[in-house]
MARDOGU-155254 format. One record per atom (N, C-alpha, C): x, y negated, z negated; residue in one letter. Coordinates in pm, whole numbers, plus 50000, padded with zeros to 5 digits. Atoms other than C-alpha are relative to their C-alpha. Layout:
# MARDOGU-155254
XYZa...
***
This chain:
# MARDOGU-155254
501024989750004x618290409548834x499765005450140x501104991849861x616740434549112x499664995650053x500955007850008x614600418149296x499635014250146x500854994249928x614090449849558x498645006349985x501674994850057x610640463849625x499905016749984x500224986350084x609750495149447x498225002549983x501564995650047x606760516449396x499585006349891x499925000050128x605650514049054x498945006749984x501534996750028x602770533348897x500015001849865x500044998150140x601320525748575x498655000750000x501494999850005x597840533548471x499494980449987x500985014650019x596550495848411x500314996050167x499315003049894x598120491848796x499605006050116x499464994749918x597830519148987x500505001450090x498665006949951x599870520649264x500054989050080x499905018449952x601270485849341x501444999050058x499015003549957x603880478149549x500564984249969x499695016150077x605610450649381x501375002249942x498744999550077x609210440649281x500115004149868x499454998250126x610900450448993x500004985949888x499935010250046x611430414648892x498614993550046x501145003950013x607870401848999x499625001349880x500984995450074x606210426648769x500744997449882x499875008150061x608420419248496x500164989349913x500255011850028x607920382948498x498114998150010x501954999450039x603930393148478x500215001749873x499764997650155x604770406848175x500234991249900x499445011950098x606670381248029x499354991249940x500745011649985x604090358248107x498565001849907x500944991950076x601650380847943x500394998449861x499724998850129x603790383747639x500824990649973x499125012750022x604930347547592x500004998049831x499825001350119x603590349147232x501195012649904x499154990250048x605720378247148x501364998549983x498555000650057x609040383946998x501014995850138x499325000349878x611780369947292x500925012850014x499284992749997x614100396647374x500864997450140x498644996549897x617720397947552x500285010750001x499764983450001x618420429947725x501084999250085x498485006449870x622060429047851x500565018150018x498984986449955x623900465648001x500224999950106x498994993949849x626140481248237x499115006350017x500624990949923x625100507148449x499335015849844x500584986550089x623980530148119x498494994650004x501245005950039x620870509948143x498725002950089x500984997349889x619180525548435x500655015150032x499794987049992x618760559548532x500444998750144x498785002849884x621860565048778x499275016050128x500504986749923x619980603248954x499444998250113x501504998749908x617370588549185x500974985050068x499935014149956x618840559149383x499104995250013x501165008850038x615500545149412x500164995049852x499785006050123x616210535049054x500904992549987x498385004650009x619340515949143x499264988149876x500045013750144x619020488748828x498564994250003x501184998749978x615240493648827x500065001249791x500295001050125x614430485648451x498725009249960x500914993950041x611310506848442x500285012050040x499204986249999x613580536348519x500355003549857x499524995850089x614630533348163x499344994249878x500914996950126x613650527447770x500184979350068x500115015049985x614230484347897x498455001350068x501625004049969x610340488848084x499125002949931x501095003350134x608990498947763x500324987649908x500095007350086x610180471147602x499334985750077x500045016049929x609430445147874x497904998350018x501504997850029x605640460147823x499764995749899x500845000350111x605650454847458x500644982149939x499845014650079x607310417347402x500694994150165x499385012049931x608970385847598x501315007350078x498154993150002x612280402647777x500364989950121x498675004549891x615160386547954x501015010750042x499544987149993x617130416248125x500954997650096x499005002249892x620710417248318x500045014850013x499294983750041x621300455448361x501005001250117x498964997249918x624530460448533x500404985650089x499565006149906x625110426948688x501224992750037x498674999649956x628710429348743x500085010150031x499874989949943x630550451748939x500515009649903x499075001750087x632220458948653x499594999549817x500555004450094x630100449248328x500515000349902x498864999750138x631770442948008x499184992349899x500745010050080x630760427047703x500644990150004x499895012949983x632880397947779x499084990950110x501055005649897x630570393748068x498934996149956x500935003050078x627900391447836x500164983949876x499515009950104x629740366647582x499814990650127x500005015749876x630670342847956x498495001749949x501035008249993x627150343748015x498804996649909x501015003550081x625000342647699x500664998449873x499615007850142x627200334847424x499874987549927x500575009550053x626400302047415x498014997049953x501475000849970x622760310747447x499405005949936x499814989850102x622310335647175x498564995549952x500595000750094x620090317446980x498134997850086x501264995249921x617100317047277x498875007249995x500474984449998x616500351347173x499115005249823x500004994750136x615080366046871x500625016649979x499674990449976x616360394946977x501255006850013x499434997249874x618960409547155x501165013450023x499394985749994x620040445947291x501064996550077x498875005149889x623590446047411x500885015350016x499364986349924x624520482447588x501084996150053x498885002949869x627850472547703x501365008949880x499185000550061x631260486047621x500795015450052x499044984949947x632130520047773x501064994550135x499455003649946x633540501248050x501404994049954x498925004050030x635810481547851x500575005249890x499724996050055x636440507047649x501035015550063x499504987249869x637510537147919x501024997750034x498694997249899x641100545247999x500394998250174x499715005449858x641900531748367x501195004150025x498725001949892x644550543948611x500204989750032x499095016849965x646980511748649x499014990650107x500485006049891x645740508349000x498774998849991x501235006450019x642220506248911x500014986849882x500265010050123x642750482748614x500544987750088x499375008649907x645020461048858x499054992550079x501105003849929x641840457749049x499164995049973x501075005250101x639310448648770x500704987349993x499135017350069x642120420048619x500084989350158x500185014349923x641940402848960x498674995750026x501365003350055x638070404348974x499344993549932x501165005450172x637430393148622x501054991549957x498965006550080x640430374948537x499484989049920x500845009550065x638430345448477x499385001949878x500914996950101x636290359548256x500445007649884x499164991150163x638860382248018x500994989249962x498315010050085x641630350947986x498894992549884x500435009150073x638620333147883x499915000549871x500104996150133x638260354147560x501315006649927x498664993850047x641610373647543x501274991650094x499135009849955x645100354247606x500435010750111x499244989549847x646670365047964x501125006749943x499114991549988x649870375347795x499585009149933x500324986950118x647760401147580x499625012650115x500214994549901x646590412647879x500565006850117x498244997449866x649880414048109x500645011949915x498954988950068x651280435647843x499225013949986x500664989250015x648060458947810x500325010050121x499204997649843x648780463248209x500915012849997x498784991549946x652170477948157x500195011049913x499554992050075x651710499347857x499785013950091x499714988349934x652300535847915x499375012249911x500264987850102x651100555447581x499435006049979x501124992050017x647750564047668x500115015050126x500234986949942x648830592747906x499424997050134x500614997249858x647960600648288x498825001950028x500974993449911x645440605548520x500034998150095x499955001349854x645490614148868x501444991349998x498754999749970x649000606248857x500714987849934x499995013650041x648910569848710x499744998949830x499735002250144x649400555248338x498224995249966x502095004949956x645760546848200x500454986549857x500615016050140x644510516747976x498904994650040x501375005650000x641260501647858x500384988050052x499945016249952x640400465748017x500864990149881x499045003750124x642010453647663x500185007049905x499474993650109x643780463747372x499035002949867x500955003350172x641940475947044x500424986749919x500025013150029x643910450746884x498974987050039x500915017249946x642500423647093x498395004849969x501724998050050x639120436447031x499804999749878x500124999650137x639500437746686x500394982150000x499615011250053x640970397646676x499014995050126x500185008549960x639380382146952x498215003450071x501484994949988x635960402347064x498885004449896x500374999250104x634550415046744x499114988749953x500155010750048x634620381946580x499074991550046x501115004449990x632150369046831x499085001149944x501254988649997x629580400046839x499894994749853x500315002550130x629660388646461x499354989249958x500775004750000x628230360446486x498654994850062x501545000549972x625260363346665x498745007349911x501444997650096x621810367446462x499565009250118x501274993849927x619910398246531x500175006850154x498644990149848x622710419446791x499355011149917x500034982750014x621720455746846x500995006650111x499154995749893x624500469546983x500335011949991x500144985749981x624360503047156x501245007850051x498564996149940x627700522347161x500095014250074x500044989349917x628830550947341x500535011549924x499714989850076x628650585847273x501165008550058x499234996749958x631270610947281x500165006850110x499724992049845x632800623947587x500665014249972x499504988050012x633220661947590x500845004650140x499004993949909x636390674447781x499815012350048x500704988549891x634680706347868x498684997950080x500614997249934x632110695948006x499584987050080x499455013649867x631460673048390x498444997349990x501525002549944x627540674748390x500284993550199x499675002749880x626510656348721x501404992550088x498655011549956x630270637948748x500995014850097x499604986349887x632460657949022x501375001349946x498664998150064x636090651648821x500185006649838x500374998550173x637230659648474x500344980349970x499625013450015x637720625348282x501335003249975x498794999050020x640730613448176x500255008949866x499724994550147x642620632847866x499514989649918x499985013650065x642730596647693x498604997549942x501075005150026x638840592947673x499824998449836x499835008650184x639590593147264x499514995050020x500025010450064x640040563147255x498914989750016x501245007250012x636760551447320x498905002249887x500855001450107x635470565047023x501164991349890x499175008650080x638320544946832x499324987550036x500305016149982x636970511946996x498695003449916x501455000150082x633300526346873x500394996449902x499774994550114x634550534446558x499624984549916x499495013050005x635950494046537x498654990650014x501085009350000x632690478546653x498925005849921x500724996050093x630600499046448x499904999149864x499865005150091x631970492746143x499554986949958x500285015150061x632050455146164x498904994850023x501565008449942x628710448046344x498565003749929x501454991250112x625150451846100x499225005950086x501064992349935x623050468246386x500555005850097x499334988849843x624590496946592x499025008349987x500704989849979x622710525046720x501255006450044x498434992949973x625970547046699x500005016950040x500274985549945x625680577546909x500995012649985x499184992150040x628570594746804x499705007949906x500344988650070x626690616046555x499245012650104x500604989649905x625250633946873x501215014549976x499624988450000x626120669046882x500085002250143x499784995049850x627640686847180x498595004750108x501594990749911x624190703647295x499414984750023x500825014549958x622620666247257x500794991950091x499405008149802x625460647847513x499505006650128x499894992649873x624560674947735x498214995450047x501315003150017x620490667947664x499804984550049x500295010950016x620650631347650x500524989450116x499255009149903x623140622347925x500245009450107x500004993649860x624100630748313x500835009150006x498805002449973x627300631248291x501184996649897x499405006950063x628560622747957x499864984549968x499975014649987x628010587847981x498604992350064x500785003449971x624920577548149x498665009249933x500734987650142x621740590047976x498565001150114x501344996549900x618830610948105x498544995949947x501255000250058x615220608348043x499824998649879x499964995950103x615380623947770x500934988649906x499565009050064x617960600847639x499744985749991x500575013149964x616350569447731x498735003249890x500825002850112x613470581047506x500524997349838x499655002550167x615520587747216x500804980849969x499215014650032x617500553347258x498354987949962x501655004450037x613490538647251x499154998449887x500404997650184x612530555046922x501034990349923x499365006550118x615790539446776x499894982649984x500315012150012x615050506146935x498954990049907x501465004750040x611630502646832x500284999449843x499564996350136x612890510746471x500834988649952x498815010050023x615840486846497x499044983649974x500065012649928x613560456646685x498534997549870x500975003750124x610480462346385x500664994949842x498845001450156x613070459646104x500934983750017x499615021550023x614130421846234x499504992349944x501285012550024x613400393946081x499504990450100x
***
């Protein structure tokens, strides 16, 4: 977690200079009788515009929830974030929670130039053999079929396959997963991003497609309409204000409807 100091202002507060992770763990402490909640994401989980917000949870719809019950919150803490990063560190721990929001997956779902993926697999190696076998992985490496960018062959961190046999099958058994997928990426348009993406970005609604099906609680953003990616997110991919409320409404909807 965060732990820099920030200047927060909430009416019961006004302004208080106080960590991100202090305030919090006031909360928490406040709402010990309340529902527990795990709040795990990459970088979609904080509003990316304002660096003062760097992984500042009350930048986004995670400081309304850490107001209204118990929360445990990683947002972004890999360089890298994946939902295997989430499986290493709370898969065994699952059941802690009564809860638990898991924003992860555009990362390991996103087409990579070689030489960036080359760079992730020595990073994380640890942590992807642990769930997917190395030779599934050595071979994802060298494929070639998803097409260029910037001059280089691309591929997701793993294969749909392997996500379909060996990631899936977790996310399936945990009680009471809300898992928030990613919406589509429009090839005309860069919002605040300064490149185009890759051609390839498909295939990240194919991985959606795959975890949406099999998992009982998605909030599946792929019914957004072109005018709403542009409304809801920066950049395609990270989400604005505006989209942080709507992901809020669906939570609150999702997290009353648990048992």
């Amino acid at each position: 977690m965060h732990s820099g100091r920030r200047l927060l202002r909430y009416p019961a507060y006004g302004a208080v200079k106080v960590s991100t992770a202090a305030l919090s763990a006031v909360f928490r402490a406040l709402n010990w009788r309340r529902p527990r909640l795990l709040v795990y994401t990459d970088s979609r989980g904080y509003e990316i515009t304002r660096t003062r917000n760097k992984k500042n949870p009350f930048s986004s719809y995670a400081g309304h929830l850490i107001r209204e019950y118990s929360v445990t919150y990683r947002i972004a803490p890999k360089r890298h974030t994946t939902i295997l990063d989430f499986l290493d560190s709370f898969g065994d721990r699952t059941d802690r929670f009564d809860a638990i929001i898991l924003h992860c997956g555009i990362v390991d779902f996103s087409p990579r130039p070689r030489s960036n993926l080359e760079t992730v697999y020595r990073s994380k190696w640890r942590t992807l053999s642990r769930f997917i076998p190395g030779d599934v992985l050595e071979r994802n490496l060298a494929q070639t079929d998803l097409g260029n960018y910037e001059g280089e062959p691309t591929a997701p961190i793993y294969p749909i396959d392997a996500a379909r046999h060996y990631v899936v099958p977790l996310l399936e058994r945990i009680p009471n997963l809300v898992w928030i997928g990613p919406n589509r990426v429009l090839p005309s348009w860069r919002g605040n991003y300064r490149r185009d993406r890759p051609a390839s970005m498909y295939i990240v609604e194919d991985f959606t497609a795959l975890f949406a099906e099999a998992l009982p609680n998605v909030i599946d953003l792929r019914s957004w309409t072109d005018a709403e990616i542009q409304r809801f997110t920066v950049d395609n991919i990270h989400l604005s204000q505006e989209g942080f409320r709507y992901l809020l409404s669906e939570l609150n909807a999702r997290l009353r409807a648990l048992p």
